[in-house]
KEVO-606324 format. One record per residue: x, y, z of N, C-alpha, C, CB in turn. Coordinates in steps of 0.05 Angstrom, whole numbers, plus 32768, in hexadecimal, padded with zeros to 4 digits. Atoms other than C-alpha are relative to their C-alpha. Last residue first. Glycine has a CB too. Layout:
N
XYZXYZXYZXYZ...
END
This chain:
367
7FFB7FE88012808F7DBA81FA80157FF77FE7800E801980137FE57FF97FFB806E7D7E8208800A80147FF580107FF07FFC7FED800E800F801F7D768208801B8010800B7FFA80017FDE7FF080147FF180007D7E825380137FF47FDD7FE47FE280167FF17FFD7FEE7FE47DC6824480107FEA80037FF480078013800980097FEC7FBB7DBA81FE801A7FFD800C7FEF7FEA7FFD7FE0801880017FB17DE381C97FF17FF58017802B800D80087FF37FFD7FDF7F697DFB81B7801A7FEF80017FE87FF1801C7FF2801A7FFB7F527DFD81698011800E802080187FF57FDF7FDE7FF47FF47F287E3B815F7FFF7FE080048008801D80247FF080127FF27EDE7E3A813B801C800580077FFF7FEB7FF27FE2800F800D7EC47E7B812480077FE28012802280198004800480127FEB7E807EA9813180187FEC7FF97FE17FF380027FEF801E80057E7C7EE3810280077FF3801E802180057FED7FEA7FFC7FF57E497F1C8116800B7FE67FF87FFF8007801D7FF57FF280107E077F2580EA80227FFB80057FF5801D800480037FE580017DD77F2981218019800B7FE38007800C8024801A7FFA80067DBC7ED9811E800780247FF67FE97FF9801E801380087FF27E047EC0811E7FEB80107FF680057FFF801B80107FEA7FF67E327EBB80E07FE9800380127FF980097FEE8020800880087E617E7F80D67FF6801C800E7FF17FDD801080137FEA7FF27EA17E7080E07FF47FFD7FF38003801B8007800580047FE37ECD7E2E80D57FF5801C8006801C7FF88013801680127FFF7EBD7E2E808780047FFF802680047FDF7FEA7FF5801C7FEF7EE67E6E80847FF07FEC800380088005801A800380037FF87EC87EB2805D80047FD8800D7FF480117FFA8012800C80037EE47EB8801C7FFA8002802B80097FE07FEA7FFC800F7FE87F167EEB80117FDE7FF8800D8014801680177FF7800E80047F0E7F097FC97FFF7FF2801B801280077FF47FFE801180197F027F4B7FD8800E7FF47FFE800180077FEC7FE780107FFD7F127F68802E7FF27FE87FDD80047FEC802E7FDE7FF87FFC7EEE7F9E803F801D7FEE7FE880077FF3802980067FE3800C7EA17F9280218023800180007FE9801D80178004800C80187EAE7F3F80357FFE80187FF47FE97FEC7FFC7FEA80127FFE7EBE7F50807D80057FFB7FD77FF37FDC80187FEE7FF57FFF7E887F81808280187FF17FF080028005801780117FE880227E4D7F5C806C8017800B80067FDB801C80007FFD800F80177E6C7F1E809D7FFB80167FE77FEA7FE88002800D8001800D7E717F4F80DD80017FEE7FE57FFD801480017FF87FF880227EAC7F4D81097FE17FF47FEF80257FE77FF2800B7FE87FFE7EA67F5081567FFC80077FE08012801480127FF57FDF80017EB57F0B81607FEC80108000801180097FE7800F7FF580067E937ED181878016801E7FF27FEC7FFF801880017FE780017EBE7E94818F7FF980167FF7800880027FFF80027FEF800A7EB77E4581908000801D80037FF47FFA7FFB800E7FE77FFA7EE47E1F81A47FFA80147FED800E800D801280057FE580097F027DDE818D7FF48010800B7FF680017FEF7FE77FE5800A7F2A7DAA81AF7FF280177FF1801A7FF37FE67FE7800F800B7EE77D8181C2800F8017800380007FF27FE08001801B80017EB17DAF81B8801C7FF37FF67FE97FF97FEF7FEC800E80097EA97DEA81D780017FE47FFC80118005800E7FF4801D7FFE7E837E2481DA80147FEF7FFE7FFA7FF67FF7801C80037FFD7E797E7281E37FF77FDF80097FF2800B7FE38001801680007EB57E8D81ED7FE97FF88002800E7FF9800D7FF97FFF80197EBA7ED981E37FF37FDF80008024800A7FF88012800380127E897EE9821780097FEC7FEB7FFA80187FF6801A80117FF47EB47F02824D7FEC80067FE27FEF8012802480047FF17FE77EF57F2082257FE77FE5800B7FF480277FFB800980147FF67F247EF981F47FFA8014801780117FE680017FF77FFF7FE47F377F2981C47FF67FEF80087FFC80148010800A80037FDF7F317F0981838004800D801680077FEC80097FF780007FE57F607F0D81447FE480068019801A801980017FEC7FE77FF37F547F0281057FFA8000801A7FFC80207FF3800D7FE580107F187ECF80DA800F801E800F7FD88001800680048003801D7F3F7E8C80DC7FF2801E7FFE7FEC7FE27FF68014801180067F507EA781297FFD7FFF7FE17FE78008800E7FFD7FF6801A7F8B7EC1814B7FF17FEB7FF5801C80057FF57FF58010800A7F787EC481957FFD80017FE07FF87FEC800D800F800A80187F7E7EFC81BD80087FEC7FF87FFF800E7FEC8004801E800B7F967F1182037FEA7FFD7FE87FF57FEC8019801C800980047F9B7F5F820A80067FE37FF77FED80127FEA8007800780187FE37F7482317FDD80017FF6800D7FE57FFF8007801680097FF37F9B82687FF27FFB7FED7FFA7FF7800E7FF680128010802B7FD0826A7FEC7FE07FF680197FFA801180077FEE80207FFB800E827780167FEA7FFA8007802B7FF88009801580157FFA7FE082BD7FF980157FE47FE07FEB800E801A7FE77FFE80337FF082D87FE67FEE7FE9800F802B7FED7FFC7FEB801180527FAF82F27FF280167FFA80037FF87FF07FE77FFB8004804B7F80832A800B80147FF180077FEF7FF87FF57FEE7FF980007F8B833B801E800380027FF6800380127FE8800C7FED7FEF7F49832E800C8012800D80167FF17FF3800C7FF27FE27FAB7F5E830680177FFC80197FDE7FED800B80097FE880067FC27F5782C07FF5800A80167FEF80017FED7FEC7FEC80057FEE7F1D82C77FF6802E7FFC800D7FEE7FDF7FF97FFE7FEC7FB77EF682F0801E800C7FF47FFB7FE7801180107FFC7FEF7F897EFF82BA8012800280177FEA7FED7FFF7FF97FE380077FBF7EF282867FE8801480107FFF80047FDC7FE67FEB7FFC7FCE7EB5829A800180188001801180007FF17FF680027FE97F8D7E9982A880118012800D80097FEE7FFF800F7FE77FF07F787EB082607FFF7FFD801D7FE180037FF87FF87FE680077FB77E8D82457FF080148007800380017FE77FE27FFF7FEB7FA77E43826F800B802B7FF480277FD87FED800D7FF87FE07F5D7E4F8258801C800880077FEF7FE2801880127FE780087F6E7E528205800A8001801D7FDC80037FF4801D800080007F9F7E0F821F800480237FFC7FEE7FF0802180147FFD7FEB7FE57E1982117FE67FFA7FF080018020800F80207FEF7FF580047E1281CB7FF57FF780207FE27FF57FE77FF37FE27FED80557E0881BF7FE280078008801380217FEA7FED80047FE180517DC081B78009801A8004801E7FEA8000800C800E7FEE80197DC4817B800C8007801F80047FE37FF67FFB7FEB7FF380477DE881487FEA7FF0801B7FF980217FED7FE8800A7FF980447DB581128007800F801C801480047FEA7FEA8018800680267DDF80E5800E7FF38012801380067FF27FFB7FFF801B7FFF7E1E8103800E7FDB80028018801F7FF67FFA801280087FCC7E1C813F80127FFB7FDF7FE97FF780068009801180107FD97E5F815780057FE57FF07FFE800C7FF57FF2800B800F7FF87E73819A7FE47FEF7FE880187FED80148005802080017FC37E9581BD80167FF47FEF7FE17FF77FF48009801380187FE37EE081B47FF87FDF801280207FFD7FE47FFA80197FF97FF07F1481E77FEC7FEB7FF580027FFE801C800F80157FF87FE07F5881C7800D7FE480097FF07FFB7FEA801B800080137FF57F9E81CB7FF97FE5800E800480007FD8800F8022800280277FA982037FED80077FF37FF47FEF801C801680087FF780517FEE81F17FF67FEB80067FF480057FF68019800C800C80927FF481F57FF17FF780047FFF7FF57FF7800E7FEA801180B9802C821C7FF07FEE7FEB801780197FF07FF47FFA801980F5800482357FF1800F7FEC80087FEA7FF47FDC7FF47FF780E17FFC827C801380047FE580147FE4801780067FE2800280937FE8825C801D801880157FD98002801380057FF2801380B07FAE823B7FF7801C80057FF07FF17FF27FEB7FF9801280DC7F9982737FF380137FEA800E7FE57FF47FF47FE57FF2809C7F9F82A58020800C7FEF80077FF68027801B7FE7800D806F7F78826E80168013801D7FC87FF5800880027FF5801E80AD7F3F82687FF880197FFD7FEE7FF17FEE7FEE7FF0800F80B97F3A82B08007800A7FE3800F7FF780047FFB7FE77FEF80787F3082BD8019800D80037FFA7FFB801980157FF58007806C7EF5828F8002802080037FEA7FF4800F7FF87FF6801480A77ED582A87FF980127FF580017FF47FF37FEB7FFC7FFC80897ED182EC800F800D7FF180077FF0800580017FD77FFF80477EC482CB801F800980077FE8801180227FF180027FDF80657E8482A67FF3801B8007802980008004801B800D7FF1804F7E6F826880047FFF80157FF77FE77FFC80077FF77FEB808B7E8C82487FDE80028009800D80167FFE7FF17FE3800980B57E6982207FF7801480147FF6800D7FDF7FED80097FFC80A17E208235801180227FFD80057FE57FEC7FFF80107FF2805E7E2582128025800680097FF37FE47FF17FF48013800B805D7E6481E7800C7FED80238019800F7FE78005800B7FE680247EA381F580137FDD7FF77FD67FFF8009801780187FF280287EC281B980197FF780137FEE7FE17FE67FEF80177FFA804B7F0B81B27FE87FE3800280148008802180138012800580377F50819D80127FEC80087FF17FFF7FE57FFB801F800880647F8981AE7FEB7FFE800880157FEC80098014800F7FF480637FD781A280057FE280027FE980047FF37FFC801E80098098800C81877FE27FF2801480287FF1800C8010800B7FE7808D8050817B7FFF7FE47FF97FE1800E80058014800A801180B9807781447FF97FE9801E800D7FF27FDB80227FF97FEE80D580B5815D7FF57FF17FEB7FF0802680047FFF7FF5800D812380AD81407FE180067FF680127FF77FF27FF17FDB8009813F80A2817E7FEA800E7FE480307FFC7FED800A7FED7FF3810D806B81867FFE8015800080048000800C801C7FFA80168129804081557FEA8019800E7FEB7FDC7FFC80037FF0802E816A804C81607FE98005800280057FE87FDA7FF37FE07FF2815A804181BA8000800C7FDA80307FFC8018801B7FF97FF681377FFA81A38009802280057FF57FEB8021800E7FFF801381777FE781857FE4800B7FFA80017FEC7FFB7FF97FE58012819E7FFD81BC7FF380007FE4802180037FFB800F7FF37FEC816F7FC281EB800F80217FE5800D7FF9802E80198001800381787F9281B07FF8801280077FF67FF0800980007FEE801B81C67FA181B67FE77FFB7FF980157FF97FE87FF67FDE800B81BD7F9D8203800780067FE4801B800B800D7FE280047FFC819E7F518207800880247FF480107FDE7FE87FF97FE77FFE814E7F60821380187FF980077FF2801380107FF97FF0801D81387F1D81F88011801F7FFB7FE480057FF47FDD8003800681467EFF823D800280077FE8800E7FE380017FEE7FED7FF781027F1F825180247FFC7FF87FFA800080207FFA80047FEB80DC7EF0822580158013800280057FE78006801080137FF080B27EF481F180058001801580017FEA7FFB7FF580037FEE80BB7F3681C37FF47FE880168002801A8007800F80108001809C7F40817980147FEB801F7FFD7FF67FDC7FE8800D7FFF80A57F85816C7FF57FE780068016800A8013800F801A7FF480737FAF814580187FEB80047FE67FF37FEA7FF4801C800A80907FEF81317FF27FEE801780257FFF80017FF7800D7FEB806B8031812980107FE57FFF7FEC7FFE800E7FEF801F800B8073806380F17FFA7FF08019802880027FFA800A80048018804080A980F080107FD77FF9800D80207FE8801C80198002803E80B381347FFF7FF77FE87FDF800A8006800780047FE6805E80FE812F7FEF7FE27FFF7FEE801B800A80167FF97FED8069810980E77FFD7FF780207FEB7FF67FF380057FEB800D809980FB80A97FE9800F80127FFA7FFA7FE2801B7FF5800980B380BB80C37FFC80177FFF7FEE7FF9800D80067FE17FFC80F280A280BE7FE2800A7FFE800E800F7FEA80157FFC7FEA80F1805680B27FF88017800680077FF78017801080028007811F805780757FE37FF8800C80077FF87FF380067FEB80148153807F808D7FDF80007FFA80127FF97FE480057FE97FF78153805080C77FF480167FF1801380058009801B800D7FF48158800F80A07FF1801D800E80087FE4801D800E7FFD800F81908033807F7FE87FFC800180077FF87FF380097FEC800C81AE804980B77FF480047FEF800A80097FFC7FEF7FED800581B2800A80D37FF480177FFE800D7FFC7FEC80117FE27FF881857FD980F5801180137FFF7FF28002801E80167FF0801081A17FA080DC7FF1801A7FF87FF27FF980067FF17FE6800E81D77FA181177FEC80007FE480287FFA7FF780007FE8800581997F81813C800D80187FED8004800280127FE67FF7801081967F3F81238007801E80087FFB7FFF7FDD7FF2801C800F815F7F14814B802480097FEE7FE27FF57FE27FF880117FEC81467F45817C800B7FE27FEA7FE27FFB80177FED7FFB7FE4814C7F86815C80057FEC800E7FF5801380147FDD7FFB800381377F5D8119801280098013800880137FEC7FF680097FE880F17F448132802080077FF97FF87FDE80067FD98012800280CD7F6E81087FFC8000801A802780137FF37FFD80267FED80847F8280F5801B7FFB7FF77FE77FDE7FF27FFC800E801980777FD380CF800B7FE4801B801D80137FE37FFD800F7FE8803B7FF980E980167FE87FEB7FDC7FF380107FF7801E80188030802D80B4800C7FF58020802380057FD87FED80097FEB7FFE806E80CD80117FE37FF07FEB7FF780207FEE7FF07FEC7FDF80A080A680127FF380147FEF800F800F7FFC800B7FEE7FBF8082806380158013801780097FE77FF6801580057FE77F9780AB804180117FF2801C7FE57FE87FF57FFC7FF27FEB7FCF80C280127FEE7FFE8019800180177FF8801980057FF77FD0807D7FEA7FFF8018801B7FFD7FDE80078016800C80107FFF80897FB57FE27FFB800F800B7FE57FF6800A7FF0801F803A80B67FC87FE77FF57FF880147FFB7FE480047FDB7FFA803A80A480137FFB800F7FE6801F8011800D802680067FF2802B80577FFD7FFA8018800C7FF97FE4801C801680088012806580557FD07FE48003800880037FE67FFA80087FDD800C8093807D80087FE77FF67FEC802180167FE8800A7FED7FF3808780428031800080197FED800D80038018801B80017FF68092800B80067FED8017800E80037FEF801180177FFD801780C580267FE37FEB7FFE80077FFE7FF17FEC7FFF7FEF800080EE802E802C7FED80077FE980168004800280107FF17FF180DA7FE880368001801B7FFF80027FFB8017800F8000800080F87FD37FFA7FEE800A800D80007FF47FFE800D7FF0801181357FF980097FEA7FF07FF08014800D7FF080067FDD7FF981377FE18046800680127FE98013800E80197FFC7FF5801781327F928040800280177FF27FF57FF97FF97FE78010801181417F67807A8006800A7FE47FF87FDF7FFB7FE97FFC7FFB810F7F9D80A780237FEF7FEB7FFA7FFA801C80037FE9800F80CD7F898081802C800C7FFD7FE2801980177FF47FE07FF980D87F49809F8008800F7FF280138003800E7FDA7FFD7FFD80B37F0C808F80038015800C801580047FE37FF4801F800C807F7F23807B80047FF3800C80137FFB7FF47FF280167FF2806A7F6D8096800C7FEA7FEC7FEC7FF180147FF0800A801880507FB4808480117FEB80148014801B7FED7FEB800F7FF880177FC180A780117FF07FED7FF87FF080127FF3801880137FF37FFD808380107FF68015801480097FE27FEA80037FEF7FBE803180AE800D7FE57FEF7FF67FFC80237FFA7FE87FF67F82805D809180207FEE80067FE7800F801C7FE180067FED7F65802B80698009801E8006801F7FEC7FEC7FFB80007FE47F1D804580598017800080167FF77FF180057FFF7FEB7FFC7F24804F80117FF98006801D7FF380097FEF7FEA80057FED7F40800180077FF9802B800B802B7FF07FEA7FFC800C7FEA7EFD7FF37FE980127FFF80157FFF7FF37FFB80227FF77FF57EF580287FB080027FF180207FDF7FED7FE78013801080057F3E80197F917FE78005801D800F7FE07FFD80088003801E7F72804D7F8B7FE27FF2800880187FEA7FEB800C7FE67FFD7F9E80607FCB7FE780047FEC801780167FFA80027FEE7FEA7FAB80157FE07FF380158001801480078008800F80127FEF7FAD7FFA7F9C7FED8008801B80137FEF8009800A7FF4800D7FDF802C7F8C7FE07FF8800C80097FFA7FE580077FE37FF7800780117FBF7FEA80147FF2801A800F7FFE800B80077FEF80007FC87FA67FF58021801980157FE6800A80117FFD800880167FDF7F677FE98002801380007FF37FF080107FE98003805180077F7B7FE57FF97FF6800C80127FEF80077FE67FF680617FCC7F9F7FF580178009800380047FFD801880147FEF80597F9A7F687FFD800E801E800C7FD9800580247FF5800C807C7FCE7F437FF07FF680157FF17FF07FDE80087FE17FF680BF7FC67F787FE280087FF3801B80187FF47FE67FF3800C80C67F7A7F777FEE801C7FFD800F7FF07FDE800E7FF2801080A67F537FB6801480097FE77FF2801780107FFB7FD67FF680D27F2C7FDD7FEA80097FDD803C80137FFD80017FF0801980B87EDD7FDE8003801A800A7FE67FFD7FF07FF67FEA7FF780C27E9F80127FFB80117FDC80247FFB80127FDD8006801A808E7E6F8003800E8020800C7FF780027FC880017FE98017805B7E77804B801C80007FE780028020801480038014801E80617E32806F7FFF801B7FE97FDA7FE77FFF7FE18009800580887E6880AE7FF87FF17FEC80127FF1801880007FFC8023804C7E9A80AA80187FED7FF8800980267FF3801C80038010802A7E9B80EE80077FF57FEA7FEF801B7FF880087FF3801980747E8581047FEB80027FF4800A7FFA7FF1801C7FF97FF880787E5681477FF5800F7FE680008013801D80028018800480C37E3F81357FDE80017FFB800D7FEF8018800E7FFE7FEC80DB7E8981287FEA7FE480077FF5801A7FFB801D8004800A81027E8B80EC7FF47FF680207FFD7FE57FE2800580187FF2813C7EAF80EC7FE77FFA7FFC80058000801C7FE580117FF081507EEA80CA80077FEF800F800B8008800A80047FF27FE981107EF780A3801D7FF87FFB7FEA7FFA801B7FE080047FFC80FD7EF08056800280098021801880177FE6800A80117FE680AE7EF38049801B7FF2800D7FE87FE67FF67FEF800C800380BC7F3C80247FFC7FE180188016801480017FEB7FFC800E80967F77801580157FE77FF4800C801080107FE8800E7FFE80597F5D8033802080027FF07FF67FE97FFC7FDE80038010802D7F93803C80167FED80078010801A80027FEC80107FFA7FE67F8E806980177FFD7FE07FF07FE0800B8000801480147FA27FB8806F80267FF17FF87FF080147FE27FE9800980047F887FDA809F800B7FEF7FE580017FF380147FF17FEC80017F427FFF80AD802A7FFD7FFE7FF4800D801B80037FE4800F7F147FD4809E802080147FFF7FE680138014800E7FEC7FF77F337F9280B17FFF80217FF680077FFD8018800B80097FF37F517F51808D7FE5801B800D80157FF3800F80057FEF7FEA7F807F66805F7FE87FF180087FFC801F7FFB801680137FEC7FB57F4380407FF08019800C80107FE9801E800B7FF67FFD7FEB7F5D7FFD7FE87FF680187FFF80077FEA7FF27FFB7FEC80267F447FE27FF28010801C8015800D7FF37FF2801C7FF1800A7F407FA38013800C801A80187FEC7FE77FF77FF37FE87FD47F6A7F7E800D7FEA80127FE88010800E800480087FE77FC57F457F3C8013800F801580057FE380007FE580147FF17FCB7F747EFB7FF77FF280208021801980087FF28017801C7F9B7F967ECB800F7FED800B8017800E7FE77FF07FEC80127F967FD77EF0800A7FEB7FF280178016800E7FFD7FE07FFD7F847FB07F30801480137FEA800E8004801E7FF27FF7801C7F747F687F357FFF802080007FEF7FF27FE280117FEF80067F5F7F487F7F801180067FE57FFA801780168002800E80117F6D7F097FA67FF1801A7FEE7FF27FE48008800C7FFD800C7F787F247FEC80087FF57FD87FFD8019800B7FFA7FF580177F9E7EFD801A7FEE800A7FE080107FEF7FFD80047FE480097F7C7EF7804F800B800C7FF18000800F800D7FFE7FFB80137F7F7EAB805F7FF9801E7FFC7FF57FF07FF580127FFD80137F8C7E9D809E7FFF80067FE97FF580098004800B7FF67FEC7FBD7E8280CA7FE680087FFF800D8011800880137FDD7FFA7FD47E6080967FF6800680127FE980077FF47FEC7FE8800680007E2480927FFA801B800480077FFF7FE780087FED801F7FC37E0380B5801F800C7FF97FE4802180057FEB7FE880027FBF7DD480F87FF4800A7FDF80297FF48004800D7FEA7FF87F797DA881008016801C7FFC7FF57FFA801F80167FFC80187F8F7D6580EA7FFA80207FF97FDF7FF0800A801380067FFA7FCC7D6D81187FF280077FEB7FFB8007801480157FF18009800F7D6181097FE77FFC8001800280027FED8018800B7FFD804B7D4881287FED80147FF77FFC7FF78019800A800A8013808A7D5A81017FE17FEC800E801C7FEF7FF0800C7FFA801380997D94812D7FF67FEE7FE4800D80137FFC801980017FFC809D7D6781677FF7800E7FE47FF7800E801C8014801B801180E07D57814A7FEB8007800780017FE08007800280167FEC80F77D9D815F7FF67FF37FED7FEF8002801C801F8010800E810B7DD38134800A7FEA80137FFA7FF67FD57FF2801A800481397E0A81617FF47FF07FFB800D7FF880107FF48006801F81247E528156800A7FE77FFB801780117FF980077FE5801A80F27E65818F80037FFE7FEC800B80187FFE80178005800480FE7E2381BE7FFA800F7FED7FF380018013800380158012814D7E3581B87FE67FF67FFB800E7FEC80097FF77FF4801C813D7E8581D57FFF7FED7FEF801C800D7FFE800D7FE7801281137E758212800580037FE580088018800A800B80098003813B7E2782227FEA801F7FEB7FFD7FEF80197FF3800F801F817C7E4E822A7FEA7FFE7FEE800C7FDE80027FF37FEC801481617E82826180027FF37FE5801B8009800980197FEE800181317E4A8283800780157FEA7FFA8010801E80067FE77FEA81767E1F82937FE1800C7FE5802A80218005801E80157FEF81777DD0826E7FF08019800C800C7FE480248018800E801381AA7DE5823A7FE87FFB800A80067FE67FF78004801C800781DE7E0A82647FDE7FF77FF380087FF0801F801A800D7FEE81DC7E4282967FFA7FF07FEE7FE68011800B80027FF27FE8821A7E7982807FEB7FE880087FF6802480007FEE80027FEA82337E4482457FFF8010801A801780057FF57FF9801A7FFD81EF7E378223801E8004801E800D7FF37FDA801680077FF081D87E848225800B7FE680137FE67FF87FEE7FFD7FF57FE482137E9682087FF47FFA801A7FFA80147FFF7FEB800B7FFE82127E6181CB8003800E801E801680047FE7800380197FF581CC7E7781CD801B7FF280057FEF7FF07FEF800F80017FE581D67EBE81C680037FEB800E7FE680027FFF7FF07FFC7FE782127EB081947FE380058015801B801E7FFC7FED801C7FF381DD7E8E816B80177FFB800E80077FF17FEE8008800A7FE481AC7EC3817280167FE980007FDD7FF5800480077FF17FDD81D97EF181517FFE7FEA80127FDE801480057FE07FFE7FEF81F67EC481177FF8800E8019801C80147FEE7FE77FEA800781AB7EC0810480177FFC800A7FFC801B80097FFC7FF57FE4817F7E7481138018801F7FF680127FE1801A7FEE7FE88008815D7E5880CE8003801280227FEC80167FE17FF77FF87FEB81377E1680DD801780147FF880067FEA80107FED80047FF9810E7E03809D80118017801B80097FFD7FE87FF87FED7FF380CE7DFF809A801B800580127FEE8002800B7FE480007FE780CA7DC7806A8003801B800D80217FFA7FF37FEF7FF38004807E7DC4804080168001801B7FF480177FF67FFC7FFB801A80477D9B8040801D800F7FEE7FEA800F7FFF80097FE78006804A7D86808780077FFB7FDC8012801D80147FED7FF4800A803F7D40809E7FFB801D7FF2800A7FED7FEF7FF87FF2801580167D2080CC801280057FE48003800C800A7FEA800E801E80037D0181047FF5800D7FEB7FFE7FDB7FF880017FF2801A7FE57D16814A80137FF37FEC8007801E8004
END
């Protein structure tokens, strides 16, 4: 592969993790399993300047492209009926080497753009289905009284919605973050009404101010869950695997989805084979080590959203690509979601259903 990227994704590690790793380093050293988990995650490699024809800054495009009350709606993605996506802020506390969103310009919203995008939400003919807001970026968490606008903006303006799913990695990258103010402004006003989406790989992520960080957020009855891809060298291991999904369900979070690592920028040397991740997770889901209300769903993140990967999904393959059968309709897709063009790598089969190309890693590159 050869390349170059368009833009510098620059290597940003927190004062946290970088006593982790300083810790890590001196209990078992540079070469040990423990070290290698956390520096692979946030530490830029030269590989990241190999590039394949086929990578993308984007994961996909769903950013809607819409006008509303005279003004462009910003900060704003949706993809599926019933969701729809808030970026307050594309600012984190590290940057995560693998990052759907790491070529993304960094940008924090300013408070109208907000209240417009909330309005938006409760207002316009097409978004009268959303029932549920993920509020992400970056991290929602780095900015809390945005996120606190955010949320009440979309309780005053778009009352349909009932649930807000908000995406951080801050318990495990910065925890003292997670104050009172962050707290205040998480509170939810209902049973179920807030959940958090964590973004957990490996069992050595659970260092005890992560683990009391998880206990705040809890205390204050808001339901946590993790998502994660599947990262060469990190944990492509059942072994590992299994201590992850018995840690996560010994601390009360849920397993949603186990990700294909997507082909982004440069990112190449963290992807498994598709097969090598539905292997894994076939013989992590039947191993009888853990309970199983901890195991995951394998998906892959596709130009047209996410995938499970059951019997069927795969249909062909040519070369590095695969093709894959969603569940997502083209008349739909285009009713939900104005402005967002349908992908030149899918295509609609005979019944209506979108059909997508995928880019496959491959097991014998280096991590």
């Amino acid at each position: 592969m050869a390349g170059c990227k368009d833009a510098e994704f620059a290597e940003l590690v927190s004062p946290y993790l970088k006593d982790k790793l300083s810790e890590l380093e001196s209990r078992h050293g540079k070469d040990s399993t423990p070290w290698k988990a956390i520096a692979l995650q946030y530490l830029k490699s030269p590989r990241e300047e190999l590039v394949g024809l086929d990578e993308r800054q984007r994961h996909y495009q769903s950013e809607l492209r819409v006008m509303f009350r005279g003004q462009p709606v910003a900060g704003v993605e949706r993809l599926y009926r019933r969701t729809i996506l808030v970026e307050p802020t594309t600012a984190c506390a590290a940057h995560c080497r693998w990052c759907l969103r790491g070529q993304y310009p960094i940008r924090t919203l300013k408070a109208e753009e907000i209240d417009l995008a909330a309005a938006y939400i409760g207002e316009a003919p097409e978004c009268g289905d959303i029932e549920e807001v993920l509020i992400t970026g970056g991290d929602p968490l780095m900015v809390p009284k945005l996120l606190r606008r955010t949320i009440e903006a979309i309780r005053d303006r778009a009352p349909q919605v009932r649930k807000f799913r908000i995406g951080t990695r801050t318990p495990f990258q910065e925890p003292d973050r997670v104050d009172d103010a962050v707290l205040s402004a998480l509170a939810p006003r209902r049973d179920g009404e807030i959940e958090i989406a964590v973004n957990i790989n490996h069992p050595e992520e659970f260092w005890s101010e992560s683990v009391a960080c998880i206990d705040r957020l809890q205390s204050i009855g808001l339901r946590l869950y993790n998502q994660h891809p599947l990262l060469k060298g990190v944990n492509d291991d059942l072994d590992m695997l299994i201590r992850l999904y018995d840690s996560l369900r010994r601390y009360g979070i849920e397993a949603h989805y186990l990700f294909h690592a997507v082909p982004m920028v440069g990112m190449s040397h963290h992807r498994t084979s598709l097969e090598r991740g539905a292997h894994l997770t076939s013989l992590l889901c039947s191993c009888g080590e853990f309970s199983g209300r901890a195991k995951p769903r394998y998906a892959a993140m596709t130009d047209i959203g996410k995938i499970v990967l059951v019997e069927g999904s795969v249909l062909q393959r040519r070369g590095d690509k695969i093709l894959l059968q969603s569940g997502y309709r083209a008349a739909d897709r285009m009713r939900w979601c104005p402005g967002v063009d349908i992908p030149s790598t899918a295509f609609a089969d005979e019944d209506g259903y979108l059909r997508v190309w995928y880019q496959d890693g491959q097991d014998d590159l280096p991590e």
